[in-house]
PALOTOR-928557 format. One record per residue (C-alpha): residue number from 1; residue in three letters; x, y, z. Coordinates in nm, 4 decimals. Layout:
PALOTOR-928557
resi | resn | c1 | c2 | c3
NUM | ala | X | Y | Z
...
//
This chain:
PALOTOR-928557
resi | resn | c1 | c2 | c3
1 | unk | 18.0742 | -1.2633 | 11.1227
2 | unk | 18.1506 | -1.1069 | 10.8290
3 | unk | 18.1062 | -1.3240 | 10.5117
4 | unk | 18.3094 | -1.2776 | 10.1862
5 | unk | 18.1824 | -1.0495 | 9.9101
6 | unk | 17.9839 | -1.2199 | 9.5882
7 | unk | 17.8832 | -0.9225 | 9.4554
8 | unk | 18.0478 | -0.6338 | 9.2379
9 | unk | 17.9418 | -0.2759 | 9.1224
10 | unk | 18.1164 | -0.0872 | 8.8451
11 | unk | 18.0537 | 0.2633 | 8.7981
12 | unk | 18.0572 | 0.4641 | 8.4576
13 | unk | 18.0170 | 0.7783 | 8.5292
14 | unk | 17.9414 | 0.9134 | 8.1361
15 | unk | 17.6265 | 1.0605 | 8.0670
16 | unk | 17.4917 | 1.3496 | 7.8149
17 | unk | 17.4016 | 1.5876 | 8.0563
18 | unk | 17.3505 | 1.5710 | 8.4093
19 | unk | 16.9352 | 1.5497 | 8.4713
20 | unk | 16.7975 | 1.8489 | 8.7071
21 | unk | 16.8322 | 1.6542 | 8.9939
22 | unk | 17.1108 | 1.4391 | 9.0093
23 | unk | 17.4290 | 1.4734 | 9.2344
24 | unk | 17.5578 | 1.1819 | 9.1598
25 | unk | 17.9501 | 1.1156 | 9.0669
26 | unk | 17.9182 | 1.1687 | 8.6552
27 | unk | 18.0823 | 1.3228 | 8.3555
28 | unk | 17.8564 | 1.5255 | 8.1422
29 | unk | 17.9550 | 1.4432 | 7.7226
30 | unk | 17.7117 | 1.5968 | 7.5684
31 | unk | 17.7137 | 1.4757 | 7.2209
32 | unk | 18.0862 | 1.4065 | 7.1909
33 | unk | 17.9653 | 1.0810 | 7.3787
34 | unk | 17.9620 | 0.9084 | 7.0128
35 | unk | 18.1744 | 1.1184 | 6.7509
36 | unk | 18.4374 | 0.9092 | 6.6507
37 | unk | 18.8028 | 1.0695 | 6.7783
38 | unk | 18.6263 | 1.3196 | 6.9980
39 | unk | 18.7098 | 1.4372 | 7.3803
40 | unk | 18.4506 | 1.2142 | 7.4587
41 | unk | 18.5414 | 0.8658 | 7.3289
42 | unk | 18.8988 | 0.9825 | 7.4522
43 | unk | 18.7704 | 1.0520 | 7.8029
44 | unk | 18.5997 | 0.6966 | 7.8206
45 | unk | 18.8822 | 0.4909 | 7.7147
46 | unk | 19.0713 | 0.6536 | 7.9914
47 | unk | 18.8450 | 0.5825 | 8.2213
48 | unk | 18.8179 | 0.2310 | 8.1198
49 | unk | 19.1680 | 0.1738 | 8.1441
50 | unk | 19.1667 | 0.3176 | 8.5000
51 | unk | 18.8792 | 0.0649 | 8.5976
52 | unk | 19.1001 | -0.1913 | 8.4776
53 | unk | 19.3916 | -0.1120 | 8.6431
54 | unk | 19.1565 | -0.1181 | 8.9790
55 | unk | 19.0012 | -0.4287 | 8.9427
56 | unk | 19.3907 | -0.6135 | 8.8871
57 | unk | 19.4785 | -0.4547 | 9.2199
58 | unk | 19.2505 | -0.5695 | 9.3922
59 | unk | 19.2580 | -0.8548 | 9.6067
60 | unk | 19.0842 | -1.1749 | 9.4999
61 | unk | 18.7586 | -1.3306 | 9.6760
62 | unk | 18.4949 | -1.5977 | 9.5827
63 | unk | 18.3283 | -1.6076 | 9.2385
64 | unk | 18.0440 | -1.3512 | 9.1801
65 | unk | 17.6715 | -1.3822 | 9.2147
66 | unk | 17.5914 | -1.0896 | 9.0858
67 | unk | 17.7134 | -0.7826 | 8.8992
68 | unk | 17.6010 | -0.4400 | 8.8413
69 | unk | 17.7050 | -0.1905 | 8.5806
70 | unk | 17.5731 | 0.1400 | 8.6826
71 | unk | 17.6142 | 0.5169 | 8.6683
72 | unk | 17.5832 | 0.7658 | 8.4782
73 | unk | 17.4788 | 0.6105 | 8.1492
74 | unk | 17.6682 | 0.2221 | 8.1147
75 | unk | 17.4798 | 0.1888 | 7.7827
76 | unk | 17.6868 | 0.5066 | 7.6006
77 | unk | 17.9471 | 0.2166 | 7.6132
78 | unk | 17.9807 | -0.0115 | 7.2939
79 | unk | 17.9347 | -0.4133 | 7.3342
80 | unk | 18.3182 | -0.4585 | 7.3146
81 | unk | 18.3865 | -0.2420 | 7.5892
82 | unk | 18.1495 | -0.3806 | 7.8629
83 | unk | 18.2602 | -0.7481 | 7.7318
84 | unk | 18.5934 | -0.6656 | 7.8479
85 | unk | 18.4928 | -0.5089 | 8.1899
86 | unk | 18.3338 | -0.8229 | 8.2449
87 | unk | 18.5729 | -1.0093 | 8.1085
88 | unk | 18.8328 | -0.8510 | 8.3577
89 | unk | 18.5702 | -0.9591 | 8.6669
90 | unk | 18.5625 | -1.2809 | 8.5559
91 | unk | 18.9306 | -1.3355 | 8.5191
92 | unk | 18.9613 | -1.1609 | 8.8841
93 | unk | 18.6703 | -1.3572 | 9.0490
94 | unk | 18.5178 | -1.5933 | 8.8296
95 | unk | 18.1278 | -1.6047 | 8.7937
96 | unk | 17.8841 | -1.8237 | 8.9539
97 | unk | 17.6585 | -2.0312 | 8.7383
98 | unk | 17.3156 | -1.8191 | 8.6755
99 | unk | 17.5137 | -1.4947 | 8.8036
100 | unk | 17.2916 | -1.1745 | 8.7692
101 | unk | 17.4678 | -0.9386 | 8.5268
102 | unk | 17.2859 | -0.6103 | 8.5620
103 | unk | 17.3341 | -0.2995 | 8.3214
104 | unk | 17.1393 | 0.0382 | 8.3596
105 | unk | 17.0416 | 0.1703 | 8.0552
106 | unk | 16.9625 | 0.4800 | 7.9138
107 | unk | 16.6449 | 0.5054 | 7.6502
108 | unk | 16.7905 | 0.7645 | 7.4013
109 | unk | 17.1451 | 0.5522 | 7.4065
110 | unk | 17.0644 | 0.2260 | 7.1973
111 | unk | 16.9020 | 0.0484 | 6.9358
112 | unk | 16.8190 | -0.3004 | 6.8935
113 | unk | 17.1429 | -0.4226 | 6.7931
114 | unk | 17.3338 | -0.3068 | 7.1314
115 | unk | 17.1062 | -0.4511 | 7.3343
116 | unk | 17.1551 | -0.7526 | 7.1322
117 | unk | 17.5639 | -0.7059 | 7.1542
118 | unk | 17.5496 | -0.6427 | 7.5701
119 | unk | 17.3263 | -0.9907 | 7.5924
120 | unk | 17.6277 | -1.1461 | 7.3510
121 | unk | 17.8710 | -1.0422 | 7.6190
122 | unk | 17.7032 | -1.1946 | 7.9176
123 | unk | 17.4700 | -0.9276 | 8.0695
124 | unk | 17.1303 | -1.0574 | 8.1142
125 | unk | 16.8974 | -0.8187 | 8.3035
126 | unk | 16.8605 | -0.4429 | 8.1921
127 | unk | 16.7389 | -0.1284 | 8.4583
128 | unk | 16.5936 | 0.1266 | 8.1945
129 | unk | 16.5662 | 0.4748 | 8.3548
130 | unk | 16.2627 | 0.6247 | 8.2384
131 | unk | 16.1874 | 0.7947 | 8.5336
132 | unk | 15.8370 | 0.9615 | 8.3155
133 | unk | 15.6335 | 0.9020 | 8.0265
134 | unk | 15.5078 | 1.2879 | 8.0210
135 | unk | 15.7095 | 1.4946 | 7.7708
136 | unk | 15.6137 | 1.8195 | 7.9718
137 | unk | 15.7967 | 1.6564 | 8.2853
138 | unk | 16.0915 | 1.4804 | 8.0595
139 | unk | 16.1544 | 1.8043 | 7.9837
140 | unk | 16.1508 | 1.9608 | 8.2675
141 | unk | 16.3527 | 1.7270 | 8.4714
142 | unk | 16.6403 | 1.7562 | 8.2434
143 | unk | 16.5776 | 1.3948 | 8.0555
144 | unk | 16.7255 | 1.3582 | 7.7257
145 | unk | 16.4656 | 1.1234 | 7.6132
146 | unk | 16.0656 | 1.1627 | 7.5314
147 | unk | 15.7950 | 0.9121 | 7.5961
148 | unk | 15.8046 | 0.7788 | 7.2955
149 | unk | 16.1701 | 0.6767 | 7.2359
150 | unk | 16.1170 | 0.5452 | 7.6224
151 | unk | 15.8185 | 0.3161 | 7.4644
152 | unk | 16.0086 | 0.1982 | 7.1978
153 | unk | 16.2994 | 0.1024 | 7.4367
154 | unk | 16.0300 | -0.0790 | 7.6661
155 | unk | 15.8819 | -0.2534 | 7.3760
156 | unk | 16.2456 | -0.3448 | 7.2468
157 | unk | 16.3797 | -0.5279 | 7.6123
158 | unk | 16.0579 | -0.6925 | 7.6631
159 | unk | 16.0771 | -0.8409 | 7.3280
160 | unk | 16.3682 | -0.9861 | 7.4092
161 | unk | 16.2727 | -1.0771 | 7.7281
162 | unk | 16.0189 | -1.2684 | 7.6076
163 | unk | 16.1759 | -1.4718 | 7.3897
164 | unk | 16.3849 | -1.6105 | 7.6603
165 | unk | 16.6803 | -1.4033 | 7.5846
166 | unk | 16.6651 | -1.1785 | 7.9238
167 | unk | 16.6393 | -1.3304 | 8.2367
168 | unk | 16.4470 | -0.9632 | 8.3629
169 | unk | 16.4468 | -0.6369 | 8.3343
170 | unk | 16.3283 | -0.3079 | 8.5086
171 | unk | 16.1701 | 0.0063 | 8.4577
172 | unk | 16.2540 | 0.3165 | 8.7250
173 | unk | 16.0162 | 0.6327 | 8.7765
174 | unk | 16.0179 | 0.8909 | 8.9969
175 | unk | 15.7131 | 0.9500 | 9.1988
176 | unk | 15.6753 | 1.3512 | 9.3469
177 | unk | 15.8142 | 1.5948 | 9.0751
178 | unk | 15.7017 | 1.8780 | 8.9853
179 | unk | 15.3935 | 1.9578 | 8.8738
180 | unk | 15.2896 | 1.5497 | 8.9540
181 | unk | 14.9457 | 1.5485 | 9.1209
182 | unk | 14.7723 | 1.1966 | 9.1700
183 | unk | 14.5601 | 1.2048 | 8.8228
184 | unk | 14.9077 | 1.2578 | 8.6319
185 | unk | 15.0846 | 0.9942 | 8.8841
186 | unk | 14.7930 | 0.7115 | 8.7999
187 | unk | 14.8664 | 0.7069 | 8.4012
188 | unk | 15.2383 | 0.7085 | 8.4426
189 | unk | 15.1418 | 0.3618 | 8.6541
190 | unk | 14.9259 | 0.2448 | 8.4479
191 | unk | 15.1586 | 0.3147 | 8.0995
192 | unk | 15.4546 | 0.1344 | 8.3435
193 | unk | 15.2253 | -0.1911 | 8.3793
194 | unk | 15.1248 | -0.1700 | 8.0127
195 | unk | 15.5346 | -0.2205 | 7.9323
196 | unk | 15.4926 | -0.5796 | 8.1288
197 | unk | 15.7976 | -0.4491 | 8.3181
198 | unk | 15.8786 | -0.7772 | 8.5954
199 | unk | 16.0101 | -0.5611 | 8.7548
200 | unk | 15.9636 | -0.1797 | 8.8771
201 | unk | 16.2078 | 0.0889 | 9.0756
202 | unk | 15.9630 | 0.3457 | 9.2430
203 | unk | 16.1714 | 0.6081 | 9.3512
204 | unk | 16.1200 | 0.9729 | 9.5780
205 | unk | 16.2005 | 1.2488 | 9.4532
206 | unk | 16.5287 | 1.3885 | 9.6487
207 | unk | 16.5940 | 1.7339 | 9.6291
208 | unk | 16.9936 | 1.7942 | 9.6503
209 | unk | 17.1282 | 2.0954 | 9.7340
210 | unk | 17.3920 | 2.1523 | 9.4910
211 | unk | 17.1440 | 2.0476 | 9.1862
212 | unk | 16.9687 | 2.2479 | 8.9632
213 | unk | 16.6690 | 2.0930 | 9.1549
214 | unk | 16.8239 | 2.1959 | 9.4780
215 | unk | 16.8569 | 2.5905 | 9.3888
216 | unk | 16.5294 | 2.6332 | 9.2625
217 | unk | 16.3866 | 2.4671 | 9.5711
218 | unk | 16.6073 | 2.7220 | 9.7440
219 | unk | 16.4399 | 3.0178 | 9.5510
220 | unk | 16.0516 | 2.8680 | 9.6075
221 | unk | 15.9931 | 2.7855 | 9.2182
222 | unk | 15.9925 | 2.3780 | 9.2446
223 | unk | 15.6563 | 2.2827 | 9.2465
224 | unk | 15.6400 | 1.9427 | 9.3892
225 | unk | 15.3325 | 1.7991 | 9.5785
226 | unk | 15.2902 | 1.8698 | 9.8792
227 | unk | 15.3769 | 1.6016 | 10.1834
228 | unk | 15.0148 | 1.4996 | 10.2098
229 | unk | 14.9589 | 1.4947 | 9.8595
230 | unk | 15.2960 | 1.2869 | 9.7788
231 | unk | 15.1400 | 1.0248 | 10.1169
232 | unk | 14.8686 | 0.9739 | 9.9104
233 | unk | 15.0722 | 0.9394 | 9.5919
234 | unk | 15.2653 | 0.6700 | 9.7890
235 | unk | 14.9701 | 0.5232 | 9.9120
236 | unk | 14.8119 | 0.4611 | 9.6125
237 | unk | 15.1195 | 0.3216 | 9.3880
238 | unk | 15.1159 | 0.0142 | 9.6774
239 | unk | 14.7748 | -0.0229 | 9.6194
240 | unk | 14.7603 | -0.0293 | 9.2449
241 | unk | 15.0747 | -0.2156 | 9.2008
242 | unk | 14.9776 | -0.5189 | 9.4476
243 | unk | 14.6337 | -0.5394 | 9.2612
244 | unk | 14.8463 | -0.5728 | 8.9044
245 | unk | 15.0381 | -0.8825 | 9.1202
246 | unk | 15.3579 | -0.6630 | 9.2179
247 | unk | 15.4960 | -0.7393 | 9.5718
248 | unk | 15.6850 | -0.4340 | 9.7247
249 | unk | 15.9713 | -0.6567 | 9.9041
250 | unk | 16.1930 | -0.3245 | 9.9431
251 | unk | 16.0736 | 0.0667 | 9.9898
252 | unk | 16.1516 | 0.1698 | 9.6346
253 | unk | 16.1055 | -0.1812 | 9.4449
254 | unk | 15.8153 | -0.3620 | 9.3251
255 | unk | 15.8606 | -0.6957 | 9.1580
256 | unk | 15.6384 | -0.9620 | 8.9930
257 | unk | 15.7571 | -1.3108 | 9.1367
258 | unk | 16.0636 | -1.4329 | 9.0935
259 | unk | 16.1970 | -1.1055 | 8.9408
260 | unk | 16.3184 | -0.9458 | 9.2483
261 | unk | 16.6805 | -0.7805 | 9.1865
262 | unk | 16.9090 | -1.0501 | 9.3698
263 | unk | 17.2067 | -0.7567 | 9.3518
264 | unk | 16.9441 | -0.4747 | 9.5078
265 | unk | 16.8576 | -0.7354 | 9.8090
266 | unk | 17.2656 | -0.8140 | 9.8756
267 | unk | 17.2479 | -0.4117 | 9.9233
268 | unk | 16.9837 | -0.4321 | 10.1706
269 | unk | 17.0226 | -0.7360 | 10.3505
270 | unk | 17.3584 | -0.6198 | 10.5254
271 | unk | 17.6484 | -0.8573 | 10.2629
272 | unk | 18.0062 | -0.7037 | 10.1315
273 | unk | 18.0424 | -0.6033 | 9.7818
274 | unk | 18.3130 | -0.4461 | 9.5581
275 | unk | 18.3027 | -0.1408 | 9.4352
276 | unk | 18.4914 | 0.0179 | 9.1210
277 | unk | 18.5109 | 0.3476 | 8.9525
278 | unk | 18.5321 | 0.6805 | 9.0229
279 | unk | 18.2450 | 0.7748 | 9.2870
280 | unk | 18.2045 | 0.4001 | 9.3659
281 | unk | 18.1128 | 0.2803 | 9.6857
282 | unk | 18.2612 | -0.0535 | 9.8116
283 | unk | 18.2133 | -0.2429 | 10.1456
284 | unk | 18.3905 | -0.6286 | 10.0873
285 | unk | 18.4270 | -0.6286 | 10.4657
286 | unk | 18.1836 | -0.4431 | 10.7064
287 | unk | 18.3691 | -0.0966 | 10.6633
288 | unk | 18.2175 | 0.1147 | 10.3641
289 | unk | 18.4781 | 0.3098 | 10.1798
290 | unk | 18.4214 | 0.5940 | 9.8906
291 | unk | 18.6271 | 0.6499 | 9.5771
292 | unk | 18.6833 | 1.0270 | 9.4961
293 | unk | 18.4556 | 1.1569 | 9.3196
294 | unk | 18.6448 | 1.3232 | 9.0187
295 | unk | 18.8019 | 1.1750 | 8.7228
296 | unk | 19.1611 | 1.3560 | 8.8468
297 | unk | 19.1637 | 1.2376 | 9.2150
298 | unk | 19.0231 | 0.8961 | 9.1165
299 | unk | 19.3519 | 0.9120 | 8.8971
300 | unk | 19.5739 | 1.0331 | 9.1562
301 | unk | 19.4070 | 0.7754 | 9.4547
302 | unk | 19.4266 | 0.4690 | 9.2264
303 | unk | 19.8241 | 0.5407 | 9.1379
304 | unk | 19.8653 | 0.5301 | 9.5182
305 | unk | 19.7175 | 0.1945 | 9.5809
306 | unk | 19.9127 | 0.0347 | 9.2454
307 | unk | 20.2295 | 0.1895 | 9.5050
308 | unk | 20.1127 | 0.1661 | 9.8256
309 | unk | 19.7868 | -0.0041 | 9.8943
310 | unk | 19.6628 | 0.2519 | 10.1443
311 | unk | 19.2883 | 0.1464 | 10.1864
312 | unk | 19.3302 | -0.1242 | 10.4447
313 | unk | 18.8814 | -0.1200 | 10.3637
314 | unk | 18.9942 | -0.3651 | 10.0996
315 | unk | 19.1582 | -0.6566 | 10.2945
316 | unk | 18.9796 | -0.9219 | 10.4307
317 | unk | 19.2654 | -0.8919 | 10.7711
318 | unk | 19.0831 | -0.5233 | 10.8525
319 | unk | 18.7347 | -0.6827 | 10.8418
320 | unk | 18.4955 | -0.5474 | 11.1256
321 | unk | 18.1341 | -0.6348 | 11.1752
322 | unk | 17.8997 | -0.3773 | 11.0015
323 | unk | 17.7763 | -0.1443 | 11.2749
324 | unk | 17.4147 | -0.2549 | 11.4195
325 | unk | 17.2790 | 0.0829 | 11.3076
326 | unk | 17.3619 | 0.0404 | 10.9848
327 | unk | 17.2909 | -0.3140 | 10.9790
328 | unk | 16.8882 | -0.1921 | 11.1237
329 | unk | 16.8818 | 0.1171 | 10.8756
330 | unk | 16.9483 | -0.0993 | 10.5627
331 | unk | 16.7219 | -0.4240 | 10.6974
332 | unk | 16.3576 | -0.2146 | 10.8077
333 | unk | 16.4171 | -0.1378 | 10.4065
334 | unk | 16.3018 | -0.4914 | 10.3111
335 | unk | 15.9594 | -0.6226 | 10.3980
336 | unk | 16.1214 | -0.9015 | 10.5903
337 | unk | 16.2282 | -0.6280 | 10.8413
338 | unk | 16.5263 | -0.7250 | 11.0702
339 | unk | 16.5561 | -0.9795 | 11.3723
340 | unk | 16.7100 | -0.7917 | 11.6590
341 | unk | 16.8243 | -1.0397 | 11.8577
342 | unk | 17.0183 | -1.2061 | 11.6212
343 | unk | 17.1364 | -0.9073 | 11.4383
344 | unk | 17.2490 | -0.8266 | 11.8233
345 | unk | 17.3842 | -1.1483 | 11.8708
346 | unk | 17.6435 | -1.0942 | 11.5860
347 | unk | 17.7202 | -0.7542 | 11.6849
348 | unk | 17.8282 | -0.9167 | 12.0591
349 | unk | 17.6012 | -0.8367 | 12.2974
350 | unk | 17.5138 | -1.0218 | 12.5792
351 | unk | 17.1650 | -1.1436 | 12.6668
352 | unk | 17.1548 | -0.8685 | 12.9366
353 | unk | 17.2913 | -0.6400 | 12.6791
354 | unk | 17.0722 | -0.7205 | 12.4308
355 | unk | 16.7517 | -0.6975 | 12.6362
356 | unk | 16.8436 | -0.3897 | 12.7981
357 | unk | 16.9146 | -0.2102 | 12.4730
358 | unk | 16.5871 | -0.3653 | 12.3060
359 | unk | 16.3616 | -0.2270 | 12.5796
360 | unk | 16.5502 | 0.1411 | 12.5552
361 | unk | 16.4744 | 0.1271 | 12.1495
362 | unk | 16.0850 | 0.0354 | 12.1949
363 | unk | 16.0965 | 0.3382 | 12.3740
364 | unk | 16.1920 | 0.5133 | 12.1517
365 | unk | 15.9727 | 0.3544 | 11.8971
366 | unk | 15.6687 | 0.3187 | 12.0990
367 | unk | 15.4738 | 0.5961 | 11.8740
368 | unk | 15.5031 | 0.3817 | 11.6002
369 | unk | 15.4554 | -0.0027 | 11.7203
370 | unk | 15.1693 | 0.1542 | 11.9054
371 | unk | 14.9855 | 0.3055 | 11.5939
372 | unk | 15.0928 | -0.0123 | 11.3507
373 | unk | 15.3634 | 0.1984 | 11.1571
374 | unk | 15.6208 | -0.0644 | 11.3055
375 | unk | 15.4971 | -0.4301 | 11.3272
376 | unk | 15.6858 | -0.7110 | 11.5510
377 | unk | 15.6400 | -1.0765 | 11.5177
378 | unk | 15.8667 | -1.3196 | 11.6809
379 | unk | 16.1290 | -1.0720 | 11.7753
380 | unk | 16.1743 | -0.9494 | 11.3966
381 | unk | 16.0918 | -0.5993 | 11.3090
382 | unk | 15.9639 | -0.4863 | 10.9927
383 | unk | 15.7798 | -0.1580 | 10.8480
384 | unk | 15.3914 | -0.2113 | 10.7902
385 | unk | 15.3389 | -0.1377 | 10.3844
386 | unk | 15.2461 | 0.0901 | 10.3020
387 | unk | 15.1860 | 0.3474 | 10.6459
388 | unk | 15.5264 | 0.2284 | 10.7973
389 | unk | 15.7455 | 0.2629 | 10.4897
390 | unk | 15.5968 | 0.6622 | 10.3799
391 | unk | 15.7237 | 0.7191 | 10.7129
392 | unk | 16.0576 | 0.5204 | 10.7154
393 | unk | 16.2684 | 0.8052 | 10.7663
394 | unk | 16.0890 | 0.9167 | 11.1162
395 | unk | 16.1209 | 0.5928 | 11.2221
396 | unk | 16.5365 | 0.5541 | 11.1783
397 | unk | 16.5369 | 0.9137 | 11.3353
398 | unk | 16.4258 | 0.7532 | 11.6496
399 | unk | 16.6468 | 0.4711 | 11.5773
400 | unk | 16.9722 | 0.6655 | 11.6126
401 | unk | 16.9044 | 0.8527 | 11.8716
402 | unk | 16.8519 | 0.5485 | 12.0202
403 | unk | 17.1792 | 0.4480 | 11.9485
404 | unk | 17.3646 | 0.8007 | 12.0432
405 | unk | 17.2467 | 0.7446 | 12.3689
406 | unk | 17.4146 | 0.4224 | 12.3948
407 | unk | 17.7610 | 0.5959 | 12.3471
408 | unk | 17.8767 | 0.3168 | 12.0536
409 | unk | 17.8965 | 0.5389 | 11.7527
//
């Protein structure tokens, strides 16, 4: 069954420059971002305007729960801007009571007056992308930001968080880039936990191909750890983090309690959300659709839904169940794992069905329930931290092969 959507992401795509390995769907300002009258403010109210236009064509569902500005760089925006993309959501949806209003933001973007304008507005938990506190790898990642400035935006939210103004924040790093070994690695921890962060985004290094990242690679002149070295890396943030009280409850996030991202878990535990902006992924109900990815054909898809309403994704009479192999890719992400039955239940499979296909998948998985990488208890399945999430990705290999040789796809 396929529940409505409480959740919304809204994509701004603006950001200085475009860091060495990022593909994501974003507009590079450089510093026309701020000058007053320049190609760059003109470019975001545009966009802005576009976003609004989406959002009133969209078709209305229950109040929100939780809200996520992301990007690109939400924080090049000014406090009257954001107030009136939420203020758009909220006349669309309405807000639950205690809603989680996230906003990514970007250390070498604000001072301690917009952070004070975006809490004004309504948002009241901040993801600050650090991603290092080296210089030597700032720079060499393509961050516009040093350690410092990323300090003195750490020591800014936490102030306000603990005052009671913020409800939580988080800090993302990278773990694996180049020139990282686990010496370097164990001081970018430790400075993290020094922030008092409740929160902390952990995340691999991906190498894209059409990045700056991804050429170099190409050409044999990234060096990033090796796959043993970047195991032990892995190994050893679980370790230190859980002794500093952090509980990893997804692959990439570590929280203190109570700070968990409620929007990150919607993501993960299989629930619809809405999705606006160019590049913005939506999936209100079960069938994940893509915006395009550039400013122009964002432009030119959004004036043929104001006409037409092509993307039947959007209405709640074209609502499907998510596929089960989605629904087990996203689920052995959280460290409450999935139940199969049940997640096999709602698909609408028989009991024969269901243990037929089960015994055909711990084949496949055997390897890996056998050596402890892949734990069961009571029928739920769930990846054993840390051994079983380094190796995540050879484990949903064998997943969907698994479920090619059922024929479903």
């Amino acid at each position: 069954m396929v529940t409505p959507p409480r959740s919304a992401y809204v994509h701004i795509p603006f950001c200085h420059k475009r860091c060495f390995y990022c593909d994501f769907s974003i507009i590079p300002l450089g510093d026309s971002a701020e000058a007053p009258g320049s190609p760059g403010i003109t470019s975001i109210n545009a966009y802005l305007d576009l976003i609004q236009r989406e959002i009133s064509i969209c078709p209305k569902g229950p109040a929100l729960s939780t809200i996520y500005l992301g990007g690109g760089t939400p924080s090049l925006l000014k406090k009257n801007e954001v107030g009136d993309l939420l203020e758009k959501l909220k006349r669309k949806f309405g807000f639950q009571d205690g809603a989680e209003i996230t906003m990514e933001v970007d250390p070498s973007t604000f001072l301690e007056n917009d952070l004070q304008g975006f809490l004004e507005i309504g948002i009241n938990r901040f993801s600050l992308g650090g991603q290092s506190f080296d210089d030597s790898t700032l720079a060499s990642i393509g961050r516009k930001h040093n350690s410092s400035e990323l300090i003195e935006a750490c020591n800014l939210i936490n102030s306000l968080f603990k005052k009671g103004r913020l409800k939580s924040w988080s800090l993302d790093l990278i773990q694996n880039l180049p020139g990282l070994n686990l010496c370097k690695w164990f001081k970018e921890l430790e400075q993290a936990v020094q922030t008092e962060a409740p929160h902390l985004s952990i995340y691999d290094l991906t190498i894209e191909p059409e990045t700056v990242f991804g050429r170099m690679h190409k050409k044999g002149r990234l060096n990033i750890p090796i796959e043993s070295e970047a195991q032990k890396i892995d190994l050893e943030t679980g370790r230190f983090l859980k002794s500093k009280g952090f509980s990893r409850y997804e692959i990439s996030s570590y929280s203190l309690p109570g700070h968990a991202s409620r929007h990150n878990r919607m993501y993960w535990s299989g629930s619809g959300w809405w999705g606006f902006g160019m590049g913005a992924t939506s999936a209100p109900w079960g069938m994940r659709f893509s915006r395009p990815k550039t400013i122009a054909s964002y432009k030119k898809w959004l004036e043929q839904q104001e006409s037409q309403s092509l993307e039947k994704t959007l209405f709640i009479e074209n609502s499907r169940p998510i596929p089960l192999d989605e629904l087990l890719m996203i689920g052995l992400r959280r460290r409450e794992g999935v139940h199969f039955e049940e997640l096999a239940k709602n698909f609408g499979w028989t009991q024969k069905e269901t243990d037929r296909n089960l015994n055909l998948l711990e084949k496949y998985w055997f390897h890996y329930l056998n050596e402890g990488y892949l734990l069961r208890n009571n029928g739920r399945y769930f990846l054993s931290d840390p051994r079983g999430m380094q190796i995540s990705n050879q484990i949903l290999v064998q997943m969907f092969l698994w479920w090619d040789s059922l024929g479903l796809g």
